[in-house]
N, C-alpha and C positions, 0 to 999 in steps of 0.2 A: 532548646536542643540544637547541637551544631551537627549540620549535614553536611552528609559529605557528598563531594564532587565525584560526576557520572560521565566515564569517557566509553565510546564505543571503539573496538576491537574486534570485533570482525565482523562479515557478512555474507550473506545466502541469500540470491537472486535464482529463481525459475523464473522464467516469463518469458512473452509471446518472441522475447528475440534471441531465447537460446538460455541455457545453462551456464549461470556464475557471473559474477558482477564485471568479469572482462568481457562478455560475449557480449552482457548489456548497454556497457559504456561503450563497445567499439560501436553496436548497435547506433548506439543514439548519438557516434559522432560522426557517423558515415551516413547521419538522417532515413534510416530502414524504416519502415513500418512492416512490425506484428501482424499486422491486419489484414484478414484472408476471407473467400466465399465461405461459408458456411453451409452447406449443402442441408442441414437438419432442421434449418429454423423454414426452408420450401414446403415441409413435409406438414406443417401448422399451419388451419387456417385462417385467414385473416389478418398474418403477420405480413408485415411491410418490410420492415429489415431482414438483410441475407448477410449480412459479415459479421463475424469476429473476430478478436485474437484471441488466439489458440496455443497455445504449449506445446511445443513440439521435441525429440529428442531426447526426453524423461525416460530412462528402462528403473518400472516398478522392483524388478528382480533384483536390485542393490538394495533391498532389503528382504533380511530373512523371512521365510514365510510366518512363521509363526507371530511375526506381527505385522506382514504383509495382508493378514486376513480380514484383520478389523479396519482397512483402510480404505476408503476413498480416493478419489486422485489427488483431492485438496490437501488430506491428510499425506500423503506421499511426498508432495511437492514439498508439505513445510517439514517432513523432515530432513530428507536431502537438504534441503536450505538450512536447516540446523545445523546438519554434519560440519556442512561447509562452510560455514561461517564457524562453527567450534575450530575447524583444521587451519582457517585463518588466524584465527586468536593463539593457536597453540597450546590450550588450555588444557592441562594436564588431567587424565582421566579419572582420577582418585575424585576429582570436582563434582562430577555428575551425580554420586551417591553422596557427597558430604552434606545434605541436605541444605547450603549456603549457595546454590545454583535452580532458579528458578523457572516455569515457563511463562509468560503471558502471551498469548497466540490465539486470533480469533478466526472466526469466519461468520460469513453473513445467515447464514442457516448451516445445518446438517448440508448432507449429498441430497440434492433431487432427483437424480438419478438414482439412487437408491433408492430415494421415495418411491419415484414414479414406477420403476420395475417393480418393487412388492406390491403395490398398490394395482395395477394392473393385472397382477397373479391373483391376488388375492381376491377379486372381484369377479373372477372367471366360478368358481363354487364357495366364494369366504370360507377358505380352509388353510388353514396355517402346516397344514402338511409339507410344506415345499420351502417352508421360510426356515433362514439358515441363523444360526445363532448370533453369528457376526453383524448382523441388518443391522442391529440396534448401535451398535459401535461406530457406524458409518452413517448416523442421522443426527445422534444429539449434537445438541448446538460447543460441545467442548470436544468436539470429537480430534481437531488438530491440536487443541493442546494435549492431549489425552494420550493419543497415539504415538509423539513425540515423547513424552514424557516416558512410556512405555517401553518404546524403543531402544532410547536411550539410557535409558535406568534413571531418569532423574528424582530425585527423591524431597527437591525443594517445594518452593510456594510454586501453586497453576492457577492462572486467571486465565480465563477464555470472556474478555469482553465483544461485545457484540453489537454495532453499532454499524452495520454498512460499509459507509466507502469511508468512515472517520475511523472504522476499527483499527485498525496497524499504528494509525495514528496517535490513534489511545493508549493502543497497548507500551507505545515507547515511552508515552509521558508517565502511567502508571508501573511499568517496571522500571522507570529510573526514581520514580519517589521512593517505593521499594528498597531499592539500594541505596538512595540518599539517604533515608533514616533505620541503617544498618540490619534490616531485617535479611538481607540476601547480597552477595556479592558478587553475583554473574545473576544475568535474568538472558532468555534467550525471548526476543520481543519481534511480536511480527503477525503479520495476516498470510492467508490462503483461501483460495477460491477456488471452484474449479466450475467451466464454464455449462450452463442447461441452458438448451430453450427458452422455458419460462422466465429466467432471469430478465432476456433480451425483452422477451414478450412483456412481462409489468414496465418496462419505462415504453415498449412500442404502444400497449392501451393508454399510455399518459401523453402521448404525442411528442418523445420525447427522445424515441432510438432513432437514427441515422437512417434513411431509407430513399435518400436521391441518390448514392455512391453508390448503390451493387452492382452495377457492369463497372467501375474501379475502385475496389474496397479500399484499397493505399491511399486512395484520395480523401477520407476521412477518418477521424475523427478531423474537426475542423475549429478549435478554440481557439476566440476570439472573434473568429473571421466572419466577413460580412457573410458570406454561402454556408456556413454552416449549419447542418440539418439534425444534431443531434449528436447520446451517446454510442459509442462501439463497446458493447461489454467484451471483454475479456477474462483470464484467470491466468494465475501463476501462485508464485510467493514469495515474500520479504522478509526476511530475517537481520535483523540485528542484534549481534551480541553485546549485549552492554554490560559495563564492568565497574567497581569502585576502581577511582584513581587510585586510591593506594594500594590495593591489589596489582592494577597494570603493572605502577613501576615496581612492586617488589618480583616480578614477574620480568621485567623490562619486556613486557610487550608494546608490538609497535600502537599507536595511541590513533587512529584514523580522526578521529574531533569528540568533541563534549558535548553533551547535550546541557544547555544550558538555562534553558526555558520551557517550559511546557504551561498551554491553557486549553481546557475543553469548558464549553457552556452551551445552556438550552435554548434556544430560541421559539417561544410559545407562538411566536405571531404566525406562524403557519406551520402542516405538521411538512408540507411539501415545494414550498416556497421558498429561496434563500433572502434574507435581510441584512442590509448592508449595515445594520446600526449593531447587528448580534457580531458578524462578520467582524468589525472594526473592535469591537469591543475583545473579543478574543483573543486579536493578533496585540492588539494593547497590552494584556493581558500577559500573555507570554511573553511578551518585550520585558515588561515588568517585574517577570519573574526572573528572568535571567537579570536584571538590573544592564539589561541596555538601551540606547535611544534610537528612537528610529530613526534619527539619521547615521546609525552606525549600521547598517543592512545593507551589504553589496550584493544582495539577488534574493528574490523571492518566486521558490516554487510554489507555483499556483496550481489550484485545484482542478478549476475549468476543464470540463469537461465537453467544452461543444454543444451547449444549451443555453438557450439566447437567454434564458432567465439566470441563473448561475455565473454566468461569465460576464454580464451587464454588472449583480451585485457585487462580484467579488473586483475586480477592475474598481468600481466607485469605493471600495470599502480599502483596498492597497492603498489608492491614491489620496484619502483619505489619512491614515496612518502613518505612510513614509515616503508620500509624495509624487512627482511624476519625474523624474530622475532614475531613480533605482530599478534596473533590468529586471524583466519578469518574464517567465516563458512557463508551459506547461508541457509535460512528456506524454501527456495522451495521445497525440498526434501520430508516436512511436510505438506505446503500447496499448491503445484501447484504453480501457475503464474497467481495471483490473480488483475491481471492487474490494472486499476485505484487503485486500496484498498490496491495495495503489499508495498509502502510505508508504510502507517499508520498501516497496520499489524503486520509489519515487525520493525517498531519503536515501536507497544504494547510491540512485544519480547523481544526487547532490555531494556526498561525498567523497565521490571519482572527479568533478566537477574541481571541488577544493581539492582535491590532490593535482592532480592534473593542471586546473589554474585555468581552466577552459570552460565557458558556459553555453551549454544547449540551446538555440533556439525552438521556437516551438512551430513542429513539423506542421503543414498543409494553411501555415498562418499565411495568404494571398493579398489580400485586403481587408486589414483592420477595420473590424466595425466601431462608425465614430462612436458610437455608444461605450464602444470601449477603450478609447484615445486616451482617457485621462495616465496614463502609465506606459513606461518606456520597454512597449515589447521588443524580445529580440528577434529577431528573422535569420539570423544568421550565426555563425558560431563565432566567438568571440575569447578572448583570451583576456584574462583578468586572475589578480589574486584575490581570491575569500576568506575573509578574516570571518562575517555574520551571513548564515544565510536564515528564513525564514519558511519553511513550508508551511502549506496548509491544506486542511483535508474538513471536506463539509460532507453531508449526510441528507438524506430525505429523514422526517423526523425530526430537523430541528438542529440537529450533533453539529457542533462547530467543533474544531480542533486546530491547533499551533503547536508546532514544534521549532525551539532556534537553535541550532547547531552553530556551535564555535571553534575555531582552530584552536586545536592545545597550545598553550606553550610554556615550558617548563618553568 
């Protein structure tokens, strides 16, 4: 079967540094950080961390109520990020019901926040008197692709895969297979989070959230770096539209790059531990798929999050792959660990990055830990043209994920 070629065309950014992929590129080239006190995670005992990044400047009310009801904040964020990234494409509205227009859009669970408030109603006399029809709308695990789908009348294929901080990730590589082998001609692909407590709390019981920084939250997340204490969760959402090339051009919309490779794999060796052998094997993987060599990669976004375990493997497993040459920086440093969304976030950056012809270094990087020498971090902002980039996005559980983005060119 011959497949066809997968370019994206637009994009929708919420996150901790404002609304729309300008707010976030300007963000991250003016080196901002997201990252703020958190006043609610004081209110838990025994939690250690007090920051995260936070979403700010979102009014819920740009969508109608009537499907304003079944929403969460997650579910809000990815569809504003849908809109917007549909009004970037241009993609004419007859699309959204022609059933050739798809969602794949994950998140790491339902609302906890919803959880947690029925749950604590409900425990006060176990009496469902009080629970409102909508709850259920705002927990299941498909709840943003759902809600979008809803919204916007889409009438195509919905995948809501669910995989952590590999999610967004995934969803790009399986909505462009999708449309490589002509089942769907627009897929709207992306994560949403929105940020609870207990999120921060499961990696603070694993000795794993950030808890030396809370008198200067901007001072971590810290990947790579030798003082680095951990991650900063945050929440927003990623959206990318992706599109058949031959649609774009008969469309002549503008073509922002191709997704040219995608690989996710399991790694059994631990459900919690990253491995540099799954890691490498991955990014290989996706090289492969797109039929390029790794020494054709002028920048690879890195996952790293600010966990000495995580940023040791994946550092050995880049330098492994495509060497110690090839610039690598990570945007956590700007936006937290914006869990399901930090993919398609983190793909917005990369592809402002190729426009633009400018690459991010990675914020709060002070002193490279030699543990992770082997690879040419950047520290500073740098100017360069992107023909390959490589992202990559890892998971607790095992989830390894690649995505290579290519410059189009006619």
């Amino acid at each position: 079967m011959q497949l066809r070629r997968v370019v994206i065309t637009g994009i929708g950014a919420i996150s901790p540094l404002g609304r729309g992929v300008d707010a976030l590129m300007a963000g991250l080239l003016e080196g901002k950080s997201g990252v703020v006190a958190a006043p609610s995670l004081a209110e838990i005992g025994a939690m250690r961390t007090r920051v995260a990044a936070l979403v700010t400047g979102v009014d819920p009310m740009e969508i109608p109520r009537k499907f304003r009801r079944s929403m969460s904040s997650m579910s809000v964020f990815a569809t504003l990020a849908c809109q917007d990234a549909a009004a970037m494409a241009g993609i004419p509205e007859e699309s959204f019901c022609s059933g050739r227009l798809g969602v794949c859009i994950g998140s790491t669970t339902g609302s906890a926040g919803t959880m947690e408030e029925f749950f604590r109603d409900y425990g006060i006399d176990h009496s469902l008197e009080r629970m409102k029809s909508t709850i259920f709308f705002h927990i299941i695990n498909h709840s943003c692709a759902s809600n979008v789908a809803q919204a916007l009348g889409v009438t195509g294929r919905i995948l809501a895969p669910s995989a952590a901080c590999s999610t967004s990730c995934q969803a790009v590589g399986y909505g462009a297979e999708m449309i490589a082998l002509g089942r769907q001609d627009f897929v709207f692909c992306g994560g949403a989070d929105e940020f609870h407590p207990l999120t921060s709390g499961t990696f603070d019981i694993m000795n794993a959230a950030s808890s030396r920084f809370n008198d200067s939250p901007t001072s971590t997340p810290r990947p790579f770096d030798l003082d680095r204490d951990g991650i900063v969760c945050g929440e927003g959402s990623g959206i990318l539209l992706l599109e058949s090339l031959d649609s774009a051009l008969a469309r002549g919309a503008e073509i922002l790059a191709e997704v040219a490779g995608f690989a996710t794999n399991s790694d059994p060796a631990s459900i919690a531990n990253p491995n540099p052998d799954a890691i490498s094997a991955c990014m290989r993987e996706a090289l492969a798929d797109a039929g390029i060599d790794p020494g054709e990669v002028d920048y690879v976004n890195a996952h790293a999050t600010g966990t000495e375990l995580g940023d040791i493997a994946e550092c050995e497993a880049i330098a492994r792959v495509v060497g110690g040459d090839t610039p690598v920086s990570s945007l956590k440093g700007h936006l937290g660990h914006t869990m399901a969304a930090s993919g398609t976030l983190e793909l917005a950056g990369c592809l402002e990055m190729m426009r633009q012809g400018k690459l991010i270094p990675t914020r709060n990087l002070e002193k490279v830990d030699p543990r992770c020498a082997g690879v040419r971090h950047l520290q500073q902002v740098e100017e360069k043209k992107l023909e390959v980039v490589l992202k990559n996005n890892f998971a607790l559980g095992g989830v390894n994920s690649s995505i290579i983005l290519r410059r189009y060119h006619r």
